[in-house]
C-alpha positions in Angstrom: 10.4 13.2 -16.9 13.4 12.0 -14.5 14.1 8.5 -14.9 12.7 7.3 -11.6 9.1 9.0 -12.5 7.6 5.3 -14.5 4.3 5.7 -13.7 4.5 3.5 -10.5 1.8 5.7 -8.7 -0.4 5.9 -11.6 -0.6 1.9 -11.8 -1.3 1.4 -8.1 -4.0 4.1 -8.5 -5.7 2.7 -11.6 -5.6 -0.7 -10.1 -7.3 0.2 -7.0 -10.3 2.1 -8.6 -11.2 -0.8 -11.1 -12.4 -2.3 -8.1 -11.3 -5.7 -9.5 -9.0 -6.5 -6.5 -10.4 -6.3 -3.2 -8.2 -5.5 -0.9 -5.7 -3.3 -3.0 -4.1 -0.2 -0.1 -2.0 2.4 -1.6 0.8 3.9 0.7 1.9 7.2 -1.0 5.7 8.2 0.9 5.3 11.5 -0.1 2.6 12.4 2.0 3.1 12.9 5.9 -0.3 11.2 6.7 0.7 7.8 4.9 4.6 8.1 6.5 2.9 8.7 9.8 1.2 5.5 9.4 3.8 3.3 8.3 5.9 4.6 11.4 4.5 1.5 13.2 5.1 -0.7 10.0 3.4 -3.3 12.1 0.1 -1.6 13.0 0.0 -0.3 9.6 0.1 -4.3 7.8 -1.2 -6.5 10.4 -4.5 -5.6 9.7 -4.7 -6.0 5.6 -5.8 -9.3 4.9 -4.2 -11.2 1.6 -1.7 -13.8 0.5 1.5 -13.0 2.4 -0.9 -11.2 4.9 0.8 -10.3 8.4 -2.1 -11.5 9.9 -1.5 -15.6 9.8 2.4 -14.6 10.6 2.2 -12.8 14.0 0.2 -14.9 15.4 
């Protein structure tokens, strides 16, 4: 195991299927449909609703 593999992924995974929090979105860098997204950062956030959402920011 290098020293940057902490099991960051494996936490934002397990915390999205307990279904506990809502409104949990995974963006995985390493995958060229999730850096596609996040190209237009903007497009990608404003829409996720939260605290610290984009949403109450832009407008």
């Amino acid at each position: 195991m290098r020293a940057r593999q902490v099991g960051k992924t494996t936490l934002a995974r397990q915390v999205k299927r307990t279904g506990r929090f809502k409104h949990v979105v995974h963006f995985d860098l390493e995958t060229s449909l999730d850096v596609a997204r996040l190209a237009d950062l903007v497009g990608a956030l404003e829409p996720l609703q939260g605290p610290g959402s984009l949403a109450g920011s832009l407008a």
